[in-house]
Residue, then its C-alpha position, 0 to 999 in steps of 0.5 A: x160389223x159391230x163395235x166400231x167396225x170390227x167383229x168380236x172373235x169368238x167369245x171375246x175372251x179367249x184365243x183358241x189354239x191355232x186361231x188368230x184374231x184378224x185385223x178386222x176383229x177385237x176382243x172385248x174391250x177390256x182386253x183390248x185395252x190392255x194389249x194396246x197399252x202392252x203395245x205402247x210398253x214393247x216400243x216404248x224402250x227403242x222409240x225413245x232412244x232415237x230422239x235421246x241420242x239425237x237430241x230432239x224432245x222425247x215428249x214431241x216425238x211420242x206425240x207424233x208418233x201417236x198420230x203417225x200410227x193413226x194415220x197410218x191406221x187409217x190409210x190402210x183403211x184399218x187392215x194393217x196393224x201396226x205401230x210407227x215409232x221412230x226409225x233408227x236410220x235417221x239417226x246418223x243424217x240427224x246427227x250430221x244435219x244437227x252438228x252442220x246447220x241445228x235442229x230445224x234442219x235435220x227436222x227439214x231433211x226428215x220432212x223431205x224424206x217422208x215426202x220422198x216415201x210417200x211418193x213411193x209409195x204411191x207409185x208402189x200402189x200403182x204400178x206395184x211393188x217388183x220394181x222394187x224387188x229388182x231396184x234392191x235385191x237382198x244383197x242389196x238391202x242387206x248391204x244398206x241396212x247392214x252399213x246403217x248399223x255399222x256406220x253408227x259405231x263412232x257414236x254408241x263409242x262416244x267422244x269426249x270434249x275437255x269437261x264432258x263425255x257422250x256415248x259409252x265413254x261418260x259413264x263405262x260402269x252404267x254403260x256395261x251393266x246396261x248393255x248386260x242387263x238387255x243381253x241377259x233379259x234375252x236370253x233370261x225370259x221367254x215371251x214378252x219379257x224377253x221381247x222388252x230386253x231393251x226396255x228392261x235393260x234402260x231401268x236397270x241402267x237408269x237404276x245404276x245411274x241414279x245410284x252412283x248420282x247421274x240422274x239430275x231430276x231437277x227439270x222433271x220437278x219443274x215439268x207441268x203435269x199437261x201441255x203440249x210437247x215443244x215443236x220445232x218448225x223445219x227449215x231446209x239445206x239443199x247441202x245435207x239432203x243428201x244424207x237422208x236420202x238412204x233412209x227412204x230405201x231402208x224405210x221401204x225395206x222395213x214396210x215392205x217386210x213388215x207387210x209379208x209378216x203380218x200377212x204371213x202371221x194371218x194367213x191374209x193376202x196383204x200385198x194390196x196394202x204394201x203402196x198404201x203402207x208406204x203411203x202412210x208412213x211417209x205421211x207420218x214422217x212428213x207429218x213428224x217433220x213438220x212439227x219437230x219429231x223424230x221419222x217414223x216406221x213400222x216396228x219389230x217389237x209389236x210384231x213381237x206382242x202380236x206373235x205372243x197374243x196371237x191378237x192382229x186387231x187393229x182396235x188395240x193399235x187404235x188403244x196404243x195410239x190413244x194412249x201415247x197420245x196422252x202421255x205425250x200430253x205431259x211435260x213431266x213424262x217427257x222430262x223423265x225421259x229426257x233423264x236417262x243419262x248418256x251412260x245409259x244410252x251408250x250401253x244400249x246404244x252399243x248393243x242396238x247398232x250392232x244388231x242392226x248391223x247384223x240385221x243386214x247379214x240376216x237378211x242376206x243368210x235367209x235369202x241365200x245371198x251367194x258371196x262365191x258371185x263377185x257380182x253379189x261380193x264386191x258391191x257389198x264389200x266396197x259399200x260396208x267399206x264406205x259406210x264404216x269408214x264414213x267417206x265423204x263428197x261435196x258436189x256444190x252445196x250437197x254432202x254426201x256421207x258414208x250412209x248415202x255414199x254406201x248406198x248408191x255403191x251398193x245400188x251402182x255397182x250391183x246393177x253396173x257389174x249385172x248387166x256388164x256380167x249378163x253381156x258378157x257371159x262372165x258370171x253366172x246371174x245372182x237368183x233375186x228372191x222376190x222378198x226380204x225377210x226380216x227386214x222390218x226388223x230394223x226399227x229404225 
């Protein structure tokens, strides 16, 4: 092997048709560098939005998103590209433990779920992963990630107090040119651009924003050019660990997908790596929890820059670490991103929650989930119902909302009717495909 441990395709300047550059290879290092740096544009729009919406620094979650994907580079011992940005699924626990006991707390429940998936994980790359085949089948999981998407749809809306607005409702006019931007550029653009709608999509509505005056760039001014992002140390209650409990099964489902894509996509036989995937995004939220830092996972969008390039090198995710760790080492940086306005990110926001909610039907249509099976039909009906409708349920200091509510529905109720259905002879046996497509498409 050369060049710090990866061997140079070809001639290291070109791809040829139907090649791939494996994980193992770069090209040269100059192209290298400039595919790592794509990386860090195409999570650049979807990482950012999660801290913006929750409130937590964008400068500290780009920090520890960079190590994450460090670690994470190193865990799979360097065999499984990858970029960890934030995930969405904590977006809603985040919020309810923010508004319950502040920052600091949802900080602790983001600590506690990566300990949680780091567990999994080992237990994954021991035992193996059929478990988790059985544990949430595609109807299942489905049902969850679909819920998630769902559940959130109060808050891509807004609220507004006597003096104030978030959400959609504080600027409608910016809001909608920022939701058509990212629907156009979609379908507008082939390629990478097309795979960047989010992105583009909040210039364009930050545009529109500092034309009509609601944009204050006064902190970006006072902003020092280099230092080191804020952190935010974590404290725990046992009353809202509850509500990130959830995210641990949509974490696994995203790694677990984007594992059999990039084996897909490489020809390689991946599935020895899923445990140590599993590991090492635990160990990046864990690592993000303890300093303030949104939860990390694996991200579409980079499978997307991968797909188009044709380039699996781990070397340019090394590149993209590098380089969102400079950027993170910059206040000004953070604080320009800390500008984008609520108009801005309730257009965007309005958009992405319905896609992942929809995401969850896609996971069912590929995996043929069959409805005509109450046993498949009614733990999903009854879950969605739960997480849009937001139930709730102390037991003690726990709290239980619709996410974490839906979910052990969705579990309960699909194991609980299969074995009463099997035991009886009542209904055929739903078929449990031994994969789920698509679900490392949730980013979240």
């Amino acid at each position: 092997m050369a060049g710090w441990g990866w061997s140079v395709h070809g001639d290291g300047r070109s791809v040829a048709p139907g090649e791939v550059v494996a994980p193992g290879e770069r090209l040269a290092w100059g192209r290298t560098v400039g595919i790592g740096m794509q990386h860090v544009v195409a999570m650049f729009g979807a990482t950012f939005l999660v801290p913006l919406i929750t409130g937590f620094p964008p400068q500290t979650t780009l920090f520890f998103s960079a190590l994450g994907t460090a670690l994470f580079l190193l865990v799979t011992r360097n065999r499984l590209p990858s970029y960890l940005g934030s995930s969405f699924a904590f977006i809603a626990p985040i919020g309810a433990a923010t508004a319950s006991g502040g920052q600091s707390v949802a900080v602790g429940g983001i600590l506690v779920t990566g300990l949680v998936l780091a567990v999994v994980g080992v237990v994954a790359h021991v035992a193996g992963t059929r478990w988790i085949d059985a544990l949430m089948p595609p109807v299942v999981t489905g049902t969850i990630v679909a819920l998630i998407g769902f559940n959130l749809a109060p808050a891509a809306w807004g609220s507004c107090t006597d003096d104030d607005c978030s959400g959609f409702r504080a600027a409608p006019v910016t809001a909608t040119v920022t939701l058509l931007a990212i629907v156009l550029v979609t379908v507008l653009f082939r390629g990478i651009l097309g795979r960047l709608s989010i992105l583009v999509g909040v210039l364009v509505g930050y545009a529109v924003a500092l034309l009509r005056g609601e944009v204050d760039l006064e902190a970006v001014g006072d902003a020092a050019w280099v230092g080191l992002p804020p952190f935010v140390a974590p404290t725990f209650d046992p009353a809202v660990l509850g509500l990130f409990l959830p995210v641990v099964l949509v974490l696994v489902a995203e790694n677990v997908g984007h594992v059999k894509s990039v084996a897909a996509m490489t020809g390689t036989d991946l599935d020895p790596y899923v445990g140590r995937a599993l590991v090492a995004d635990g160990l990046a939220t864990t690592l993000a929890g303890v300093g303030g830092g949104s939860g990390t996972t694996t991200y579409a969008e980079n499978i997307g820059v991968m797909a188009a390039s044709r380039v699996y090198s781990t070397a340019a995710y090394w590149v993209a670490a590098a380089t969102a760790l400079l950027l993170s080492l910059s206040p000004k940086f953070g604080a320009l991103v800390a500008t984008i306005p609520d108009g801005v990110l309730g257009g965007a926001a309005t958009v992405l929650y319905g896609m992942i909610g929809l995401l969850g039907a896609r996971i069912w249509v590929q995996n043929r989930v069959d409805f005509s099976s109450p046993v498949n039909l009614m733990p999903a009906a009854v879950a969605l119902i739960i997480g849009i409708a937001n139930y709730s349920w102390a037991a003690g200091e726990l709290r239980f909302e619709g996410i974490a509510l839906g979910t052990a529905a969705a579990i309960g109720l699909y194991h609980l009717m299969r074995a009463v259905a099997r035991w009886r002879g009542t209904h055929d046996e739903p078929a449990t495909p031994a994969s789920v497509p698509g679900g490392e498409e949730l980013r979240h």
